[in-house]
C-alpha positions, 0 to 999 in steps of 0.5 A: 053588727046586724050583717055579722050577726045575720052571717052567724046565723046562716052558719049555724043554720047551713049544713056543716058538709057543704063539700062536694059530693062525687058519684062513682058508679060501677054498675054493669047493666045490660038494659035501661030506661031512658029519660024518655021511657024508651028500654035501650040494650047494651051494657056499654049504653047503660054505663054511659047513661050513668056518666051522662047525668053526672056519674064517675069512673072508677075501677074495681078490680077483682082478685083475678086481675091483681092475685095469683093463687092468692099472692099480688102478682106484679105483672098485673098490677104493673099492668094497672099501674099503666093504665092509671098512667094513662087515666090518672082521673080513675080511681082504682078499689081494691077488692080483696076477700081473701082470708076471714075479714074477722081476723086480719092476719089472714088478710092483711098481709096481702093488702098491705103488698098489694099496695106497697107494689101499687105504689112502688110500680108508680100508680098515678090514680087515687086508691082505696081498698073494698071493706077493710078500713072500716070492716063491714058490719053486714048490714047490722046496727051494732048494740053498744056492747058489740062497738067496742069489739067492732072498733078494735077490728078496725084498730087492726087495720089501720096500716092500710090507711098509710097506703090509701087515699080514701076509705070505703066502708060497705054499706049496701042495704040488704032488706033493710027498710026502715029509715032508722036502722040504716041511718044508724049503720051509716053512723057506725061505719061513718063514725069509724071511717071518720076516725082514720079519714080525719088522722090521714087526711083521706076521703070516704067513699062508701059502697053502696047498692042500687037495690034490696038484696035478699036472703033468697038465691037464685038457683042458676047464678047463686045470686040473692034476688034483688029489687031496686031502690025507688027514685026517693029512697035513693036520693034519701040515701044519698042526701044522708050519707053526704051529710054525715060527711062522705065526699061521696058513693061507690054505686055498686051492682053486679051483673048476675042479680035477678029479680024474684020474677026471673028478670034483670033489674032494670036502671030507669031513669023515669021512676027508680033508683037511676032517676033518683041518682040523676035528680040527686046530681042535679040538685046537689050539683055533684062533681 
């Protein structure tokens, strides 16, 4: 009686999400700072360091490589479809924005095609769709009167979820500094992808970014200055998100940012949002 209820106990006292946790990073980087503080150039070279502490492959695919004057194109998704017959452990996302997010019926007509064609053209790889299933809420934590409207949005959607298999709701920090306004976004789209998650039995794996975005652009590229996350923010980040749930990350960063001082953000692995990735995987023992 003693070690059953001592097995009770660990139970209640572990955390409910002991699954594991993947991180798929599409971060095109020119430079880093590697383990030892040493800055190595090459966009390649930083791709790899990520793999190497643990990282996924994925492939997100922009609407040029999939639509023609904004239709699926079955030449380059049959081209797609190929190549996940080659690398089938490669994830494909679907980033498609054509239309207004707010009203699906300028959107999601295409999405749905795209993936019909994905799927009749014989795509091996798992795929999910960019911000669609749930909608992004743009960084906001939603007051209570605006769920309802939010939920509904979503109710829209939920014929994507018969063509995915995982969910990839948008959760990129923004400004957003407080610990508890960005827990509470993650609950939101976290509530809601749990709902269409739980009814098809699919994965959920949120965008997020390595870096503070803010209201501010860069007059050459159009880009809004960034300022990368710290080791602990991100690890804090990261350990939350796989407690409400999520089998993992999409680490998303573009490769036209600067920072505020004119320079490309850097991935370090000594002090910043990399390091915090790495000792993340590390801990957590991330597959």
């Amino acid at each position: 009686m003693k070690i059953k209820l001592l097995f009770i106990s660990l139970a209640i006292l572990l955390p409910l999400n002991s699954n594991a946790f993947t991180i798929y990073s599409f971060v095109p980087y020119r430079y880093h700072v590697d383990k030892y503080g040493k800055k190595v150039d090459g966009y390649s070279r930083a791709e790899q360091a990520l793999y190497e502490v643990g990282t996924k492959k994925i492939k997100v695919l922009y609407e040029n490589q999939f639509l023609t004057n904004k239709q699926p194109d079955v030449e380059k998704i049959k081209k797609i479809v190929e190549d996940t017959k080659k690398n089938p452990e490669i994830p494909i996302s679907f980033d498609i924005e054509v239309g207004n997010d707010r009203k699906p019926e300028t959107v999601l007509p295409i999405v749905l095609k795209t993936l019909k064609l994905y799927h009749y053209l014989g795509g091996q790889a798992k795929v999910g769709v960019y911000s669609l299933l749930p909608v992004s809420t743009e960084g906001e934590m939603l007051s209570d009167a605006r769920i309802p409207g939010y939920q509904l949005l979503n109710k829209k959607y939920e014929p994507i979820a018969e063509l995915v298999d995982f969910l990839s709701p948008v959760i990129y920090n923004y400004n957003i500094r407080d610990p508890r306004i960005w827990k509470k976004i993650i609950d939101i789209n976290m509530a809601e992808s749990h709902k269409y998650a739980n009814k098809y039995n699919l994965e959920i794996y949120p965008y997020i970014t390595a870096s503070y975005y803010f209201p501010e652009k860069d007059p050459k590229t159009g880009m809004r200055y960034v300022e990368p996350l710290t080791d602990i923010e991100m690890r804090d980040r990261l350990l939350y998100f796989k407690q409400k749930g999520a089998d993992g990350v999409i680490l998303w960063e573009s490769s036209e940012t600067r920072q505020k001082n004119g320079s490309k953000p850097l991935m370090d692995f000594k002090s910043n949002w990399a390091k915090g990735v790495s000792d993340f995987i590390q801990k957590n023992n991330s597959k």
